[in-house]
C-alpha positions, -999 to 999 in steps of 0.1 A, spaced: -192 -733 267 -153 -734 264 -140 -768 266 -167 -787 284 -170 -755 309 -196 -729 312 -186 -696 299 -184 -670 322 -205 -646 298 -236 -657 278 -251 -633 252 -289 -627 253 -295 -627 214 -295 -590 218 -258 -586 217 -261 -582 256 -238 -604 277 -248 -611 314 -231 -634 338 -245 -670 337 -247 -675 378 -275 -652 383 -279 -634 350 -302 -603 354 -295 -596 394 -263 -608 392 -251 -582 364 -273 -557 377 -255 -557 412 -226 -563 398 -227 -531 375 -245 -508 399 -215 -516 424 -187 -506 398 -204 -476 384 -204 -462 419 -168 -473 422 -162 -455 392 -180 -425 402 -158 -427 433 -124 -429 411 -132 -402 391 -136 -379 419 -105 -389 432 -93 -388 399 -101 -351 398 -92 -342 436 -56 -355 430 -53 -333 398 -66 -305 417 -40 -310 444 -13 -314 418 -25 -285 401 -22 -265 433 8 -276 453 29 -252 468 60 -252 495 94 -267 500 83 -300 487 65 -289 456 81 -309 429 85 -339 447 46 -341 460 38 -323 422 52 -353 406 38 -377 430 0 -362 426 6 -367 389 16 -402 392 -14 -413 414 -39 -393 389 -25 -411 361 -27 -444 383 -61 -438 393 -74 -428 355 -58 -456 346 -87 -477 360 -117 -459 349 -117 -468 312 -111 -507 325 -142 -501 351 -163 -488 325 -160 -513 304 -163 -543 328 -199 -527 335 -205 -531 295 -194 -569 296 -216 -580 322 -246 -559 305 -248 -528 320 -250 -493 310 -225 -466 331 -217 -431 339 -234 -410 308 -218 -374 323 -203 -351 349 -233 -351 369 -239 -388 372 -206 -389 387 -216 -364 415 -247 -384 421 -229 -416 427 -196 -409 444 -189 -416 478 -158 -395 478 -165 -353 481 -141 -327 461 -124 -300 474 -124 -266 458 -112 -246 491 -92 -216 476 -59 -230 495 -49 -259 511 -19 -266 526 6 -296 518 3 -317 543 -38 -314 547 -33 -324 508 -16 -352 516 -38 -358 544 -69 -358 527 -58 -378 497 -46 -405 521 -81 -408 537 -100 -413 504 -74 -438 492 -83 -457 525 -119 -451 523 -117 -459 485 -99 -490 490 -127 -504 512 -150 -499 487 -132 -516 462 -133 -545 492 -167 -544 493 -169 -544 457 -154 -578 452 -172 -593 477 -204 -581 456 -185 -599 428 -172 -630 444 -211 -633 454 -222 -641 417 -187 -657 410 -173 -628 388 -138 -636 391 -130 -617 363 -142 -586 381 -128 -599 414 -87 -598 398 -96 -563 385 -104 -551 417 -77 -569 437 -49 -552 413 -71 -521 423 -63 -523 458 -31 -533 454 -26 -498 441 -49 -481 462 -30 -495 492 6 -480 475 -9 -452 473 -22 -447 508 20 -458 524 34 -429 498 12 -407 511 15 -415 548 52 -416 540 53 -383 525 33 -365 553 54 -379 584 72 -354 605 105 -359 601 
């Protein structure tokens, strides 16, 4: 309790903290939903390196430079993710292959792709990825994780940036 209010985290004795509204479903929910999440971001994560890594055409530096940005956004995030899913009690991604059996989001190791299918296809999972994150903090909002919630709204803040610069970069001009 913090001046006369509940605290948002209570520890089990066991050095485990779960949130107080619905302790054990709550968290569990709670850090099932961002592990996937995470899975998600780290596949994006590694798609938008990829796409970096393999950029080619008149617009190479500019959409080289861009790719890197986002990557470095979206990294950004994970170590934040992962450790929300500690506070509230949960255990999260343990390896490479945890992250293919949770994510949403598919790879792409296609020999060539061209620019503006690049652009294209990073723009659609930033879309599809900012819904989740939607549907993420309504999980959150659901057992009054607020602390959670702000995360996630900064989240799609940027996930919604990234989505225009991409759009914007692959209009025919």
């Amino acid at each position: 309790m913090v001046n006369g209010t509940p605290s948002a985290l209570s520890d089990d004795g066991n050095g485990r903290s779960f949130l107080n509204a619905d302790n054990g479903e709550g968290a569990a929910k709670i850090a099932v939903t961002l592990n996937v999440l995470l899975a998600d971001m780290f596949t994006l994560y590694f798609k938008t390196k990829n796409f970096h890594w393999h950029m080619t055409g008149p617009h190479f530096r500019d959409y080289h430079l861009l790719l890197d940005e986002q990557a470095e956004q979206i990294f950004a995030a994970t170590d934040a993710i992962a450790e929300r899913v500690r506070k509230v009690g949960g255990s999260t991604l343990r390896s490479v292959q945890h992250v293919a059996r949770l994510a949403r989001l598919a790879g792409n190791d296609a020999d060539f792709v061209a620019p503006g299918l690049m652009l294209a296809e990073l723009r659609s999972d930033n879309e599809r990825l900012a819904c989740f994150m939607r549907d993420a903090h309504f999980v959150c909002g659901g057992f009054d994780d607020v602390a959670s919630m702000g995360l996630l709204e900064n989240w799609i803040d940027e996930a919604e940036r990234r989505v225009w610069f991409l759009f914007e970069c692959g209009r025919k001009g």
